[in-house]
N, C-alpha and C positions, 0 to 999 in steps of 0.2 A: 400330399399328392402321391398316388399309386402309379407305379410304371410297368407294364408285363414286362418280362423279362426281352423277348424279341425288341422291343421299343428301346432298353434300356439298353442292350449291348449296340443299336447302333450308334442311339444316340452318345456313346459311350467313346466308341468307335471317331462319332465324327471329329469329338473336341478334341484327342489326339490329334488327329489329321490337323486341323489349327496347328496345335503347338508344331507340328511337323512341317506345318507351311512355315510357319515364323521360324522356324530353324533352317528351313532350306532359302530363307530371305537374308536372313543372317553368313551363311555359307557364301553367297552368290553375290555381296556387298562388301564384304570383308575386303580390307587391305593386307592382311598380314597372315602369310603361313601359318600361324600357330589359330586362327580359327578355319581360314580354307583346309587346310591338309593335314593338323594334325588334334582339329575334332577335340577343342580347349573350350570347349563352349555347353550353355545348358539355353533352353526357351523354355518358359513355363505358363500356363494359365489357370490363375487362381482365382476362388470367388471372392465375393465384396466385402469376406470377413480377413481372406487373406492366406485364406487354406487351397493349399495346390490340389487343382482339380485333372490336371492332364498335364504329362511331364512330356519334351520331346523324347523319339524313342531310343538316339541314338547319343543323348548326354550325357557328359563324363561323369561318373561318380561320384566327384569330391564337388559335385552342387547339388547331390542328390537330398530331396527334403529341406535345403538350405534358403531358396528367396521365402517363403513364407515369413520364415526367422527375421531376413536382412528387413523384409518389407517393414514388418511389426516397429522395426530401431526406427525406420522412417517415417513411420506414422506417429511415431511418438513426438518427433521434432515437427512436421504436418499434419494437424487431425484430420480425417473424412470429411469433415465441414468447409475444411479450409480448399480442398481438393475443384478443380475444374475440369473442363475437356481440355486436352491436348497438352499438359500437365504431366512432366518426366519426371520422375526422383531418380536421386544417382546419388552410390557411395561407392568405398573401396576397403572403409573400414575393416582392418582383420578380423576384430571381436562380433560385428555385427554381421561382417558375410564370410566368404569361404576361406579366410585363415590367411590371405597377403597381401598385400598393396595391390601386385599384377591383375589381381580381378576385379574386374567394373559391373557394377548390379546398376541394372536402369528397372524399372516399373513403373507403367504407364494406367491410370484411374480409366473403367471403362464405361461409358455414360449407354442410357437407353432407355428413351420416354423419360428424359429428365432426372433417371437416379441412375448412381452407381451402381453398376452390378457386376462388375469382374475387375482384375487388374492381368495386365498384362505385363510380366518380368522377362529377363533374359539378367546372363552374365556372359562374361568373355574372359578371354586371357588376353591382357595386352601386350603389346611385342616391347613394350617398355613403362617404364614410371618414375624415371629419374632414381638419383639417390646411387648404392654401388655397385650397380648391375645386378641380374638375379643370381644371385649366391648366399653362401651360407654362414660366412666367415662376422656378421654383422654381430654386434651384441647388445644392441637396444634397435625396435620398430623405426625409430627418428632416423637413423643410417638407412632405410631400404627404401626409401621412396616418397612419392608426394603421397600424402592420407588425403583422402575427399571428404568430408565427412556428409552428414547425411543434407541436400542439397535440390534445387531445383535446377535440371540441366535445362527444361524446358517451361516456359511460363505462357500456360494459354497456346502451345505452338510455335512459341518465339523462343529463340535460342538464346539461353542468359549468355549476354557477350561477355560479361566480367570471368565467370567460369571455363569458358573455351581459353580466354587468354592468360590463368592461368595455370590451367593443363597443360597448352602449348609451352608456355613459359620453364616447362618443371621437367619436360622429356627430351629424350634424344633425336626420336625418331616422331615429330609431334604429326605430320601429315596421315602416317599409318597408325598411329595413337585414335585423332580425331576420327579417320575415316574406319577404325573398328567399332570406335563410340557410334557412331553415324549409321553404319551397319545395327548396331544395336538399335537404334531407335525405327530404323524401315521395320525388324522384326517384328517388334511390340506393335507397332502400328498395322502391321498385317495382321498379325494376333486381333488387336481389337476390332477390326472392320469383319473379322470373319467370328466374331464372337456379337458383332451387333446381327447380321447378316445370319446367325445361327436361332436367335430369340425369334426375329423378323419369320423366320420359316415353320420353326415349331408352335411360335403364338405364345413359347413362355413370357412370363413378365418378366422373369429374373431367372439364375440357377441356383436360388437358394434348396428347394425341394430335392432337385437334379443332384446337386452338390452331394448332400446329406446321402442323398440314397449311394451314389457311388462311393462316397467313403467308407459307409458301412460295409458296402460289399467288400472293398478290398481290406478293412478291417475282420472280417467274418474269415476271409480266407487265410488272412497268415496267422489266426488266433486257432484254424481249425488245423494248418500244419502243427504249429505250437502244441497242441494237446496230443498231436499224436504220438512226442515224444516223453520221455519217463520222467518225471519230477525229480531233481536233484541239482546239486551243484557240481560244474567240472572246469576245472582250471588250464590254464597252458599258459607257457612263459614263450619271449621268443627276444633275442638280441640283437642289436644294428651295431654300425660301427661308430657311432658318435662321433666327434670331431675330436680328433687325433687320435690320443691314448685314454680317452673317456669313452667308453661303449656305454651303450643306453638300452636299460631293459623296460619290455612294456611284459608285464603282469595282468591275465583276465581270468578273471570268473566268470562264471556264464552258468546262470542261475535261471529254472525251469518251474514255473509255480503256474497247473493246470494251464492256462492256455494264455497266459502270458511270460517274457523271456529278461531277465534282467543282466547287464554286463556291465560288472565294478573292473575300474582299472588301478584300484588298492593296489599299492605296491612297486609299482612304474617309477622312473628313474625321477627323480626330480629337473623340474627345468634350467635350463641351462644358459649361458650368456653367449649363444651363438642361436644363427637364426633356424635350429633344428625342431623348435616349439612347434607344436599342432595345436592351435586354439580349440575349444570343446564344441565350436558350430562343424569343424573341420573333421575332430576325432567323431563324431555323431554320424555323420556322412559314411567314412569309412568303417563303420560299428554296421550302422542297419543296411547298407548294400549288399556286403557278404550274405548277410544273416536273409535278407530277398532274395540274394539269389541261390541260395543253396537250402530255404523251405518252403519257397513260394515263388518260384522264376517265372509263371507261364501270366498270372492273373497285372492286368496293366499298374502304375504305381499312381498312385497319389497320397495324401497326407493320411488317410484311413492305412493306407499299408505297415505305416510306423508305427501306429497310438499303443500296439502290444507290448513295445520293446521299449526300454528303460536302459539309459547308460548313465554313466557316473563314473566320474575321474578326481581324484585327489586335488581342490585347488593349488597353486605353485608346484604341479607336476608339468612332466614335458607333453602331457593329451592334457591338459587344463590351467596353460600358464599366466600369469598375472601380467597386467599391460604396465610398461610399455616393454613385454619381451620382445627379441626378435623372432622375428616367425618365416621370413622369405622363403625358406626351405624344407617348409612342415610338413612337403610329401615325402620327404625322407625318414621323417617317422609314422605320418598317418597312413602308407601302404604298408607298412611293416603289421596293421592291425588283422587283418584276412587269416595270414597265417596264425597270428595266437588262435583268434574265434575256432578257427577251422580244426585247430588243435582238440579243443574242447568238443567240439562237432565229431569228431573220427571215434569218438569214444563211445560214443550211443548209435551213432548215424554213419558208419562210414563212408555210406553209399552215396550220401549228401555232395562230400565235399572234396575239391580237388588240396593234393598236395603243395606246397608255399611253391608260389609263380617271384620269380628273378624282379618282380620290380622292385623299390624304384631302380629301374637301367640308368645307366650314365646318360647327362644330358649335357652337351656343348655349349655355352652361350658366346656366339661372338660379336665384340662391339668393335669399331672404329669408320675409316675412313678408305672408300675403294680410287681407284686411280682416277674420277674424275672431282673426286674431292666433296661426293656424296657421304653421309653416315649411314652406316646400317646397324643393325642389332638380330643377330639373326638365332635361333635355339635350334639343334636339332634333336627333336623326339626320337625315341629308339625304343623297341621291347627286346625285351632276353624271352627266355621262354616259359611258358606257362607249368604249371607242377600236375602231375598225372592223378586219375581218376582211379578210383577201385575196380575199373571196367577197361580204361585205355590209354592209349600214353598221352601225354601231356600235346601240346600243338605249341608245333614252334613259332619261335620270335612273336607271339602274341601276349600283348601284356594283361596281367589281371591284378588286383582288382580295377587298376584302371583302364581307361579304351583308349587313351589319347595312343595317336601311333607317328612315324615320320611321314607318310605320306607320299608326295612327288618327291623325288630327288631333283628332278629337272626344276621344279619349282623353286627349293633348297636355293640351289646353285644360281637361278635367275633374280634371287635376292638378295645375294650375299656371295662377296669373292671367294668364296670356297669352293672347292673341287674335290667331289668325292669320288676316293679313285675303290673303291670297292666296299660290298656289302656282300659279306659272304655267311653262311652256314657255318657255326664252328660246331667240329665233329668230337665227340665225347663229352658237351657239355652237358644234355638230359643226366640228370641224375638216374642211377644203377636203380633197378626196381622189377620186380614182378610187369609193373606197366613202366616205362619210362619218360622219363621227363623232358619237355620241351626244349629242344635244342637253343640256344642264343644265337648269337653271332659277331662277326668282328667287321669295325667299318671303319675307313682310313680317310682319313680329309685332310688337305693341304692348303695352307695358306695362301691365295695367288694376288696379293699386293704387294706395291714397291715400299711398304710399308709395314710398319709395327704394329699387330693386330692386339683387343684384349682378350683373354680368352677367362672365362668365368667356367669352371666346371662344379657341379650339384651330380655327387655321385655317393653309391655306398656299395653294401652286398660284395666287398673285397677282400672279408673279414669274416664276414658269414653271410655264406648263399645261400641259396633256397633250401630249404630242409627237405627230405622226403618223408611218407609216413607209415608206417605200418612196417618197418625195417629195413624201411629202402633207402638208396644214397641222396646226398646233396646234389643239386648240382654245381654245375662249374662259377668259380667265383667272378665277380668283375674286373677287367683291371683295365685303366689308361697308361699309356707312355708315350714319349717321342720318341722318332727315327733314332734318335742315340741310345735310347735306351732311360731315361732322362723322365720321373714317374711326376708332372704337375701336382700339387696338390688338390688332393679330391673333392675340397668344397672351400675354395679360395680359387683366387686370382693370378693370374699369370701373365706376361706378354711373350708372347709368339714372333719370330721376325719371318719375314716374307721366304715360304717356301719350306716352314715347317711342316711338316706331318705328323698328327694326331691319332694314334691307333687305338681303340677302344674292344673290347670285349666283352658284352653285353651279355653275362649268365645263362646259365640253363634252367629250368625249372626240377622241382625235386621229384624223386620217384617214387610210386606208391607199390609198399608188399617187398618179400625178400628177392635180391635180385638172381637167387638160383632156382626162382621158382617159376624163370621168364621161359617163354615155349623157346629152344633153337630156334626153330625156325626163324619166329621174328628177330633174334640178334642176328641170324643170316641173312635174311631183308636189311637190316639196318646197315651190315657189312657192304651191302650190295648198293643201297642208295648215300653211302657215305655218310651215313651218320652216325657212326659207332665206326674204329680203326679198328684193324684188326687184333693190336695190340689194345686196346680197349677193350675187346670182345672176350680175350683172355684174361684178362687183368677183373675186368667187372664182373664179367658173367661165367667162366668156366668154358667157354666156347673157341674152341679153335676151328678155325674161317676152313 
């Protein structure tokens, strides 16, 4: 079937809008901060073979390309034949979907005139999964939570009561657990009534034809960014802090053959007995996000956008670890991948790519018990700042390559005894540069029960912050302490007693270009909006205020 192109960009247009309905059904159902506020969530609409046809616009990266994957695991344990209406699958498997127990894949089979013809997926972050809190100190999968494996939450429209009871049975917080699941399933269900209601309109029978053609296109497009760069291979290294006195390096190539792009991660540190692991569905994700957004960011994504780009990781390395690693804390190494690509990228393309952004920032998790004898389990999201462009400085406290962010504070605080007594700007944290890099920030939260809190922190970039490129500086590194002075461990478990304070400094992004090549002026703006000290100003730049 032939589409002009006018037909093809609305109808292109519309099936977004679906998956963006079913993400704003998902936002607007949720029980728990971390899909309201801080944007831990993906909706997706794929066709009947299982290949994402429309991604929502505004989902986190590290589910980018990934339910097709998860789906396929579950279709292997229910074939197509086996499939009904009103028919939910549901896992959580690391291997199978986005790399931790915390994230719940639902896909919903879409019927119309009697055959399948779409599925309808979503994933979430859940505010909890049993097991030892979200952190990183774990060193087998079996310590971090309950595993789902691949399952029917819904049979026919009927809720499997055995499965509801035990998920409730396995979490902490099981009312905000089910009512995210439950949110998930309004989505997919909005997804499919606006995917039968889309056939109904246009008179298709199916989107097989539709599918194909859109895929090509967004195939066509990042195959024609691809060719426009020069064949060869170019490498970049980049380092985290591992858990303790073991830092962890990831090693890339990134390999240029005509109009396709290949990225070996030969050489990466080998995996490790803590839950630092990035499964290879995980590493994949953060491979081809960068790599769209910095040769193709404008043209919309589906499974056509990837088929150019080829990744591959050493199996028993820390991007391709053997099951049952731990993995709970695999954004601690799979955001550290941007920066390598990007490395590689500056060498042909400078103009492409920004300099290494401060994630992963430090993230809080607090469990226990508030003064009326409720549990909660609350995380607070946070960005450092972003790494500067060949053209301009970096933007502060926004984080890349992920988008999750904090949110409402007031929200924060309405679900958990904490009390955040400031979020400020920290001034000199942009990395020194010709352009300079996104400012971080420092944020203070206090314990406010008459009681013993747990605190779980999943931190790194303490050790090594954001790099800058092209001769420019770092920026500022992370760091946690208590009111004493009193430094938690950075990816372990703590308890807190009532009326501690927590001060966190959330990195700067790095700078791009040498930093005396930056106009005065703008260090005298910076001097002026406080974000460069003046003693900074001297120290980095050559400039006295």
């Amino acid at each position: 079937m032939h589409f002009d192109p006018v037909t093809l960009q609305i109808l292109w247009s519309r099936l977004i809008s679906i998956a963006d309905e079913a993400a704003a059904a998902l936002l607007r159902t949720s029980f728990s901060t971390i899909v309201r506020e801080s944007n831990d969530f993906a909706t997706v609409l794929m066709d009947a073979e299982g290949n994402s046809l429309a991604e929502n616009s505004i989902g986190i990266p590290s589910f980018v390309g990934l339910l097709p994957r998860t789906l396929k695991h579950m279709l292997a344990e229910y074939p197509l034949e086996e499939l009904r209406p009103g028919d939910v699958l549901m896992t959580n498997d690391p291997w199978m979907g986005t790399g931790h127990l915390l994230d719940i894949t639902t896909a919903m089979p879409v019927f119309h005139g009697g055959r399948l013809v779409a599925f309808a997926g979503a994933t979430s972050h859940m505010p909890d999964i049993g097991g030892t809190l979200w952190s990183a100190d774990c060193t087998e999968v079996f310590e971090e939570g309950l595993r789902i494996p691949p399952t029917k939450f819904l049979v026919e429209g009927r809720e499997n009561r055995e499965v509801v009871r035990f998920i409730r049975g396995n979490v902490r917080v099981p009312d905000q657990v089910m009512g995210d699941i439950q949110a998930q399933i309004t989505a997919i269900s909005v997804c499919a009534r606006r995917v039968v209601e889309f056939l109904a309109d246009t008179g298709l029978a199916d989107l097989t034809a539709l599918s194909a053609t859109l895929q090509a296109r967004a195939d066509g497009a990042m195959r024609q960014a691809i060719a426009a760069l020069p064949d060869g291979t170019w490498h970049g290294t980049v380092f985290a802090d591992g858990y303790e006195e073991a830092e962890t390096r990831i090693q890339c190539a990134l390999t240029i053959a005509g109009d396709s792009l290949s990225v070996d991660y030969a050489g990466t540190s080998p995996q490790i007995a803590r839950g630092l692991n990035s499964v290879m569905n995980y590493t994949y994700a953060y491979t081809v996000y960068p790599l769209k957004c910095a040769l193709d960011p404008l043209t919309p994504r589906n499974e056509g956008s990837y088929r150019a780009i080829g990744v591959t990781a050493p199996e028993g390395s820390i991007l391709n670890p053997r099951w049952p690693a731990a993995v709970n804390a695999r954004h601690l190494t799979g955001l550290f991948l941007s920066g390598a690509l990007y490395k590689c990228l500056a060498q042909i393309a400078p103009g492409l790519v920004v300099a290494d952004s401060a994630s992963p920032a430090p993230r809080p998790v607090y469990t226990g018990q508030d003064d009326r004898g409720d549990r909660f389990s609350q995380v607070l999201f946070g960005s450092g700042g972003m790494g500067a462009t060949q053209a301009r400085d970096g933007l502060n406290t926004t984080a890349f390559p992920t988008n999750s962010g904090s949110g409402s504070i007031e929200a924060f605080e309405a679900s958990a005894p904490i009390l955040v007594w400031r979020k400020d700007l920290l001034p000199d944290s942009g990395g020194p540069g010709q352009f300079r890099g996104g400012l971080g920030q420092e944020i203070e939260l206090e314990v406010m029960t008459d009681q013993p809190v747990r605190l779980s922190l999943i931190s790194d970039r303490m050790k090594h912050p954001a790099g800058g490129l092209d001769g420019a500086g770092a920026g500022a590194p992370a760091l946690v302490q208590l009111q004493d002075g009193r430094k938690p461990h950075p990816k372990s478990r703590t308890m807190l007693a009532p009326g501690d304070r927590l001060t966190m400094h959330l990195g700067g992004g790095g700078g791009y270009g040498d930093p005396a090549a930056r106009d005065p002026a703008a260090v005298q703006r910076d001097i002026a909006d406080g974000y460069v000290t003046p003693e900074g100003a001297q120290r980095d730049y050559g400039v006295t205020p």
